[in-house]
N, C-alpha and C positions, 0 to 999 in steps of 0.2 A: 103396514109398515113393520109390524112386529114378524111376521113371517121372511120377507126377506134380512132381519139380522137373525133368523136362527139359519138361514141357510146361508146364508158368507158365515157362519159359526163351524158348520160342519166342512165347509170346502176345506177352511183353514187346517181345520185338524187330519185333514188327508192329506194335504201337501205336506205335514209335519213329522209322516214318517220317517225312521229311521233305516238305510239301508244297511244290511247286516252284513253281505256277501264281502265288501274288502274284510272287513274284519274277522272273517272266517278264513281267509284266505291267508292272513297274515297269519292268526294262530296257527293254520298248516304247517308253512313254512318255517314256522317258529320250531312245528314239533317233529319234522323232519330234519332242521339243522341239531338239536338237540339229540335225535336218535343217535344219527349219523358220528357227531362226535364222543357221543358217550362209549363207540365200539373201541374207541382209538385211547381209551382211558385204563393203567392198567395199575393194578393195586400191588402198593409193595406191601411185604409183608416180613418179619421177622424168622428166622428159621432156630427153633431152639432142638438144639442135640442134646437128647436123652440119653443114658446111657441105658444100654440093655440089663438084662437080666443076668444075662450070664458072664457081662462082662464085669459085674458089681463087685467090688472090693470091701469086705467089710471094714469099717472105720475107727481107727486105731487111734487113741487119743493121745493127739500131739502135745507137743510139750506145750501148756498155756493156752489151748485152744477152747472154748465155751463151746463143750459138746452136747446138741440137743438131740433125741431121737424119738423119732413121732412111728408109733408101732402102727400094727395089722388092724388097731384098735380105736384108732384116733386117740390112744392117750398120750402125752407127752411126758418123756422124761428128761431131768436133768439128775446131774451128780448121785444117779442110782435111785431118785426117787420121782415119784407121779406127781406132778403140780397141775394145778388150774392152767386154764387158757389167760387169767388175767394177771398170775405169778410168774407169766415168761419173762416180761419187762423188766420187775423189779430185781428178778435174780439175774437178768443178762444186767443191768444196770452196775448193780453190787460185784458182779464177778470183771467188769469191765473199769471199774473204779478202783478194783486190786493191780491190774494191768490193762492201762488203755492200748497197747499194741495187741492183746490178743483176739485172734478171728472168733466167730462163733460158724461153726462146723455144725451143719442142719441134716442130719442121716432121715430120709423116709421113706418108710417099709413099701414095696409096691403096692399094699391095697388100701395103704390110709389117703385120706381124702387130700383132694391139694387146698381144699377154704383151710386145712390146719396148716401145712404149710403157708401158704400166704398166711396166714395170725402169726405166726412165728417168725416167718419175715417181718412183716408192719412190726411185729415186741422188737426186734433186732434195729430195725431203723430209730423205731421213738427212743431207743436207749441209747442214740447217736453213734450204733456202732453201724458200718458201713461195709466193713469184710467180713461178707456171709459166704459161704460157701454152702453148696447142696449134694449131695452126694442120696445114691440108690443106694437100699439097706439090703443085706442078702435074704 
């Protein structure tokens, strides 16, 4: 008795396979409608105009404009002297709080880095001012 329930034990677990083949087939088709549409997908992109080198105007300080200028060296200057990377804020803050119309004008040299420009932007926004302007240094 005990022999035929292990053999209805093992029919069962035969009939219990899974078949794999739809399911293969679906992935297929899944990864061929996915090819197909990803070719027809097309990336926009922003186009930022640089200006060249030789077209560079050196920058002449406007009347009430907060002029920064980030040298060959990554150092930053303002009103003729070298400040930290973390006294952009407070002196764009301070000189925007004498006149909130005035822009801050960011001059930088072709070989300083653009992580100092972006810090100088980010000082320029947290100091709520919003007209930045960027200009090539000659």
């Amino acid at each position: 008795m005990a022999r035929k329930h292990i053999a209805s034990i093992k029919v069962e677990t035969e009939e219990n396979e899974i078949n794999l083949t739809p399911m293969l087939d679906v992935v297929f088709i899944m990864l061929i409608f996915f090819i197909v549409t990803a070719t027809f997908i097309r990336e926009t992109s922003i186009e930022a105009n640089r200006p060249d080198q030789q077209e560079s105007v050196p920058v002449v300080q406007e009347d009430g404009a907060i002029l920064i200028i980030i040298d060959n060296n990554d150092d930053i200057w303002m009103n003729g002297l070298v400040i930290d990377d973390r006294a952009v804020r407070p002196n764009i803050q301070r000189l925007h709080a004498e006149n909130p119309d005035r822009p801050v004008v960011i001059q930088a040299e072709p070989n300083s880095s653009a992580e100092k420009l972006v810090t100088v932007m980010d000082a320029s926004r947290q100091a709520d001012v919003y007209n930045i302007s960027i200009t090539a240094g000659s």
